[in-house]
C-alpha positions as CSV (number, residue, x, y, z in Angstrom):
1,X,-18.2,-11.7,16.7
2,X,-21.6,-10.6,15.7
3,X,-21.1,-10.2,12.0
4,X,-19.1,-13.6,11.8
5,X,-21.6,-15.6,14.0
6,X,-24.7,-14.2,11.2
7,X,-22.2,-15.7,8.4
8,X,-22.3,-19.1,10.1
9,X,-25.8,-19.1,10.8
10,X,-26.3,-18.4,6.9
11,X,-23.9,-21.1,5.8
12,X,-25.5,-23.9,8.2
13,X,-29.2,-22.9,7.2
14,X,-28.1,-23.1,3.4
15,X,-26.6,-26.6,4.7
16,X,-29.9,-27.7,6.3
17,X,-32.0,-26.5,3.2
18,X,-30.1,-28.7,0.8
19,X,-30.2,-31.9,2.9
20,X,-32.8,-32.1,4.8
21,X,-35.1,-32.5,1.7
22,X,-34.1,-36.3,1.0
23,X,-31.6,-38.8,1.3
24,X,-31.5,-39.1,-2.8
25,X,-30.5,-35.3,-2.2
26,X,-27.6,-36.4,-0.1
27,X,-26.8,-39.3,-2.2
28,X,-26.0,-36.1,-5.3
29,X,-23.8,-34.6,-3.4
30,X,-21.5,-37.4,-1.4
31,X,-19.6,-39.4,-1.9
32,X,-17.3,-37.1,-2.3
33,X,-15.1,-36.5,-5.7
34,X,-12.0,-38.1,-4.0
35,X,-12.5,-40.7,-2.0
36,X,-11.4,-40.5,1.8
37,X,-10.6,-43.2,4.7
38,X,-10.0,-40.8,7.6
39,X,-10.7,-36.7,8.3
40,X,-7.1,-36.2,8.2
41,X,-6.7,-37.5,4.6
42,X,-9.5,-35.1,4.0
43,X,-7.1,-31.9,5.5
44,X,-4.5,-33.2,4.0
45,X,-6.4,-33.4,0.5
46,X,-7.2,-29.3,1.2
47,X,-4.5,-28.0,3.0
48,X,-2.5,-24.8,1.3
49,X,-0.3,-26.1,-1.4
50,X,3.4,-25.8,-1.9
51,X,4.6,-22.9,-3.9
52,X,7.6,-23.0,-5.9
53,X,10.1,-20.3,-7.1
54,X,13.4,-20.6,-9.1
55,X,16.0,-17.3,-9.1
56,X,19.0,-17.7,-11.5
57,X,22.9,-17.4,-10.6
58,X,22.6,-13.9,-12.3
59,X,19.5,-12.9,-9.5
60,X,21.6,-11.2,-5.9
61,X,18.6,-9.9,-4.1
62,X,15.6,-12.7,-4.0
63,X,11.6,-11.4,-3.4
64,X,9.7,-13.9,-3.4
65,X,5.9,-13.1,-2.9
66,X,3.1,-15.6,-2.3
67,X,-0.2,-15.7,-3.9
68,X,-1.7,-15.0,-0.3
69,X,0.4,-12.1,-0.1
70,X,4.0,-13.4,1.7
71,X,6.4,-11.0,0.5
72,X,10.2,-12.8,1.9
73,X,13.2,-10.8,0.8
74,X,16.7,-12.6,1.0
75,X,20.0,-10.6,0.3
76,X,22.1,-14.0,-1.8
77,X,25.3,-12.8,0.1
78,X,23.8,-14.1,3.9
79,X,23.2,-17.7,2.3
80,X,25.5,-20.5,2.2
81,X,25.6,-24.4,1.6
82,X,25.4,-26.6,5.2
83,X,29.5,-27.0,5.0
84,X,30.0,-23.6,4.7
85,X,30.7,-22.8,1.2
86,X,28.9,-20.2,-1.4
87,X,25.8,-20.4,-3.3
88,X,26.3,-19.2,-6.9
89,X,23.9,-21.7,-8.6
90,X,20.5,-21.7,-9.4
91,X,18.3,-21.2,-5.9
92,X,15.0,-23.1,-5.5
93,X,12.5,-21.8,-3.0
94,X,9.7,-23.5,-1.2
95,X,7.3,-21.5,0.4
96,X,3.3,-22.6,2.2
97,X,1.7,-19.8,3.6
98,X,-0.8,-20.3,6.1
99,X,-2.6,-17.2,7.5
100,X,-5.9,-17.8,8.4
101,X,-8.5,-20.4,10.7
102,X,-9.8,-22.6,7.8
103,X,-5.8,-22.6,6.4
104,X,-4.2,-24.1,10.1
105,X,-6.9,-26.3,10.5
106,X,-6.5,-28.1,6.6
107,X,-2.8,-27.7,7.7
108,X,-3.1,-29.1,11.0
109,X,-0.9,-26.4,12.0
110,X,-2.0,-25.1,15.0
111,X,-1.5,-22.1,16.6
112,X,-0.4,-23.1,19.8
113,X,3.2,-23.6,22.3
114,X,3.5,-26.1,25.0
115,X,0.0,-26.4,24.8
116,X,-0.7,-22.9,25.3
117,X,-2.9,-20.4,23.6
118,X,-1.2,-18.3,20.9
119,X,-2.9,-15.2,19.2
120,X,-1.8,-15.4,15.7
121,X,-0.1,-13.4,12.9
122,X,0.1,-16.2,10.5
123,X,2.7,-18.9,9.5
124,X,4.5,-19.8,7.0
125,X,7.3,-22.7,5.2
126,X,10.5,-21.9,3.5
127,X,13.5,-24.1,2.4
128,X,16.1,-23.3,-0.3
129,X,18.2,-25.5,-2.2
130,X,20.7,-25.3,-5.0
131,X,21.0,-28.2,-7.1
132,X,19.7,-30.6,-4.7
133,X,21.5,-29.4,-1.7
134,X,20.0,-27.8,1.8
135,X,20.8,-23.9,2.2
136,X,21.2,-22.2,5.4
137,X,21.1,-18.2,6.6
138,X,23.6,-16.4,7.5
139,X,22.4,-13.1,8.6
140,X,18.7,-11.9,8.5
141,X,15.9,-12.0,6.4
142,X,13.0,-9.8,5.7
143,X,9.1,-11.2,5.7
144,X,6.0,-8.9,5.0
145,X,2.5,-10.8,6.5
146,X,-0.8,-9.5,5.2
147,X,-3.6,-8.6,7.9
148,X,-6.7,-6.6,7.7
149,X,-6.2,-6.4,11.7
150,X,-2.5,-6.6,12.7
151,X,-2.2,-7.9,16.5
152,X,0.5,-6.3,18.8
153,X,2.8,-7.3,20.1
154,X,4.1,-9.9,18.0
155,X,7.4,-12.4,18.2
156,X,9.0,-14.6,15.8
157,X,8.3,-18.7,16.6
158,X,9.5,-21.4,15.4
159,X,8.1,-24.7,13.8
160,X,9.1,-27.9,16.0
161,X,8.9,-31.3,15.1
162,X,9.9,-34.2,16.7
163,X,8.2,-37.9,18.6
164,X,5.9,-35.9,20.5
165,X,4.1,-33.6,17.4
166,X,4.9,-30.4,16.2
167,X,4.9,-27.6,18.5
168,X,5.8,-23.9,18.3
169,X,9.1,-22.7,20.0
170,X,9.6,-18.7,20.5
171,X,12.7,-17.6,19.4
172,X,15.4,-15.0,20.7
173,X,14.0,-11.8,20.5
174,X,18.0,-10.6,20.5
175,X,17.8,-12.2,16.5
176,X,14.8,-11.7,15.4
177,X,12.3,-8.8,15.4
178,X,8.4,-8.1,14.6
179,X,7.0,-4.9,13.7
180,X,3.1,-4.1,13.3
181,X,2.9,-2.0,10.2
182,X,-0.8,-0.8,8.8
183,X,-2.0,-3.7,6.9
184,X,0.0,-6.6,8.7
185,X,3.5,-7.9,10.0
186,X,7.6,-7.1,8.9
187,X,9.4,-9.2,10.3
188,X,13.4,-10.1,10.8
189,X,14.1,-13.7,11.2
190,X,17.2,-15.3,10.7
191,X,16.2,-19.3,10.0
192,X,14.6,-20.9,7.1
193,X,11.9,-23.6,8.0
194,X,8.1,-23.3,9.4
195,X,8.2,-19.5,11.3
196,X,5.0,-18.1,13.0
197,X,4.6,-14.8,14.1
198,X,2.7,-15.0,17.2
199,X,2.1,-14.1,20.9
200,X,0.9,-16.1,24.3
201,X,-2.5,-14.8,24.9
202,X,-2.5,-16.2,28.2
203,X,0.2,-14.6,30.2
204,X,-1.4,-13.2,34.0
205,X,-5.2,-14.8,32.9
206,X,-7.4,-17.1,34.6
207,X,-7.3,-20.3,32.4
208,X,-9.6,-22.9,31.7
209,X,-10.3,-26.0,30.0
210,X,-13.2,-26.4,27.4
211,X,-14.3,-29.7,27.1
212,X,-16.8,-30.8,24.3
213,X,-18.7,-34.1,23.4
214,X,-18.4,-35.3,20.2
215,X,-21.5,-36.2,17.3
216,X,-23.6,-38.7,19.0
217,X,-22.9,-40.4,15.2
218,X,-20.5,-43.4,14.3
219,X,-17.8,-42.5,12.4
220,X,-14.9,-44.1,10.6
221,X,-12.8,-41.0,11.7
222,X,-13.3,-38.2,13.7
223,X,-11.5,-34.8,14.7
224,X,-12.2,-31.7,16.6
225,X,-11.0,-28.5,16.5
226,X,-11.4,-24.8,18.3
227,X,-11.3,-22.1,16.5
228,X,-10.6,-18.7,18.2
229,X,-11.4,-15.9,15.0
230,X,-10.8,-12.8,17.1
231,X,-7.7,-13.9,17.6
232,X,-6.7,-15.9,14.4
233,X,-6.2,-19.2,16.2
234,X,-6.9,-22.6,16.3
235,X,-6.5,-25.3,18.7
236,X,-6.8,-28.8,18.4
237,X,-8.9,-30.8,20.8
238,X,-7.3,-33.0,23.4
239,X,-9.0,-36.5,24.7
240,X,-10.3,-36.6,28.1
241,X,-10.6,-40.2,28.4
242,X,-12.5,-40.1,32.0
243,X,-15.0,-37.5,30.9
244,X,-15.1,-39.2,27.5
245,X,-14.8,-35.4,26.1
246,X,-12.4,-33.5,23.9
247,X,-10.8,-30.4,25.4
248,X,-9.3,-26.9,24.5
249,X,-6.7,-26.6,27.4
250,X,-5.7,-23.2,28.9
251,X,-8.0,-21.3,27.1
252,X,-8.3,-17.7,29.2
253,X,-11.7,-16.8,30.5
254,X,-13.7,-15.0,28.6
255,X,-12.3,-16.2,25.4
256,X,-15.0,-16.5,22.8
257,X,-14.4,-19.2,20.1
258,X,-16.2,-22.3,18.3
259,X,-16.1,-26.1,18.4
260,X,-16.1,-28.1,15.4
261,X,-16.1,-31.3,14.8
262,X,-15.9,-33.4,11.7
263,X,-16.3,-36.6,11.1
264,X,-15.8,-39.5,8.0
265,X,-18.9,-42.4,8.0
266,X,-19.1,-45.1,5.4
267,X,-18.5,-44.1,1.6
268,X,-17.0,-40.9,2.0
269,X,-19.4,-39.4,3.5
270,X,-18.7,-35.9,5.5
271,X,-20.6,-34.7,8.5
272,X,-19.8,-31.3,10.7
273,X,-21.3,-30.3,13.8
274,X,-19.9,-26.9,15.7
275,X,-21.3,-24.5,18.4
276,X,-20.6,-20.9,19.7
277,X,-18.7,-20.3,23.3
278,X,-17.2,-18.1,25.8
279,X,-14.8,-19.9,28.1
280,X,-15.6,-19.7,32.2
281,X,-14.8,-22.0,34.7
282,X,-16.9,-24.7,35.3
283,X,-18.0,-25.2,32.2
284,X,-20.3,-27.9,30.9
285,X,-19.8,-30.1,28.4
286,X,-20.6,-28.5,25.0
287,X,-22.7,-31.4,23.5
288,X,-22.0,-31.2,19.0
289,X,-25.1,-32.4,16.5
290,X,-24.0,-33.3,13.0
291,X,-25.1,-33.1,9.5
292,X,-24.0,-34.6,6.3
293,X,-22.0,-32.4,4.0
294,X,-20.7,-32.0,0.9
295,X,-16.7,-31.2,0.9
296,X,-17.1,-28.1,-1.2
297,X,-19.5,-26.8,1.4
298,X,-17.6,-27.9,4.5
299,X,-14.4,-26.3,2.9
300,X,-16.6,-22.9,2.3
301,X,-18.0,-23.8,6.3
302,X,-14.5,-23.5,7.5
303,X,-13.8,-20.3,5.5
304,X,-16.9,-18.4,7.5
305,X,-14.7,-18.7,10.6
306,X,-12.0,-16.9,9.1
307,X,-11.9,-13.1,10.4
């Protein structure tokens, strides 16, 4: 943590040296180059873009490799249309690859299952279609996931959305299968849609909740997030309506990690406020101070807390 907390420190004093001079400084800088009415439209604005790959009828073995690294094999001969019937056309693929901090929190994709921590080997989106219509797996996959620091062990989760959000579901370990190789993950899955390769870091620890006030600021919008870069995760932060904070829930003790918050104010203007912690019980409040920001430094702020 020591190396990324003197990168964050650099980033903010850089922040603070370009606008704490003057307002007119500020005023050069914000509004921003697209205009935003919440923080979310912001993410939204930023978050990793759809990928798109086309393999011909002629094309029986399909490798399709991201421009973050994703490398997703797919033997033509496991895939079929919904009713059952062969794929001989043209195959589109979709892929979003989203490995790091600054990616799940533009995403909104957090690294989290029934509210619980998960320390994180990255995620990613697939779909294939053939002329317009939805094609399923048969069989089993292959997907190679960079890492400078592959985690162990690993499983294979599954993206869930439904009324309540979008959650992470583990899968069968029976039909799927994660292996830790030298510079990241292989793994065997056997669905298409959002797949995460992940593991509870909770299991047998003391857990806490880490509640945080927001920027004593008024905003148009606000949202929080913790950011747990030893562990490549990020949680979002939940209301607590009668301590008037927002929490991290069931974060293990002794869990370092950082509270940011960001928030939209009048015009488009960006502010970000964030602090250092180690979870313990009993913790107080973590009290955030903001500043105004530029978008093309707040989007190089959120990088920093990338491992």
């Amino acid at each position: 943590m020591k190396r990324l907390n003197l990168n964050i420190v650099s980033i903010l004093s850089c922040i603070f040296l370009l606008f704490s001079c003057s307002k007119e400084r500020l005023d050069q800088t914000n509004p921003l180059t697209t205009s935003y009415s919440t923080v979310d439209e912001f993410l939204t604005h930023n978050a990793p873009k759809l990928q798109t790959f086309n393999f011909d009828q002629t094309i029986d073995n399909l490798v399709i490799v991201g421009q973050k690294g994703t490398k997703i094999t797919i033997d033509r001969s496991t895939l079929s249309f919904l009713d059952g019937s062969s794929v001989n056309g043209t195959i589109d693929v979709d892929l979003i690859e989203i490995l790091k901090p600054s990616e799940m929190i533009l995403s909104q994709k957090y690294t989290t299952s029934n509210n619980q921590l998960l320390q994180s080997g990255g995620q990613f989106y697939i779909s294939l279609t053939s002329m317009g219509q939805e094609i399923e797996i048969n069989g089993m996959y292959t997907t190679e996931i960079p890492s400078s620091n592959p985690l162990m062990p690993m499983i294979v989760f599954e993206g869930v959305e439904d009324g309540a959000g979008f959650d992470w579901n583990a899968l069968d370990s029976t039909n799927t299968f994660v292996e830790v190789l030298p510079a990241g993950y292989e793994m065997l899955v056997d669905r298409f849609g959002w797949i995460n390769c992940d593991y509870w870091l909770s299991s047998g620890l003391t857990l806490v909740d880490v509640p945080a006030k927001p920027c004593d600021t008024a905003f148009l919008s606000y949202s929080m997030f913790f950011v747990f870069p030893e562990i490549n995760s990020v949680m979002p932060g939940y209301d607590n309506l009668p301590n008037q904070t927002i929490d991290a829930q069931n974060v293990p003790v002794g869990t370092q990690g950082i509270v940011v918050g960001v928030g939209l104010k009048a015009d488009s203007v960006l502010s970000v406020g964030y602090a250092n912690f180690t979870a313990a019980e009993n913790m107080q409040s973590i009290q955030l101070d903001c500043i105004d920001i530029s978008e093309e430094d707040l989007l190089a702020l959120l990088e920093s807390f990338d491992p």
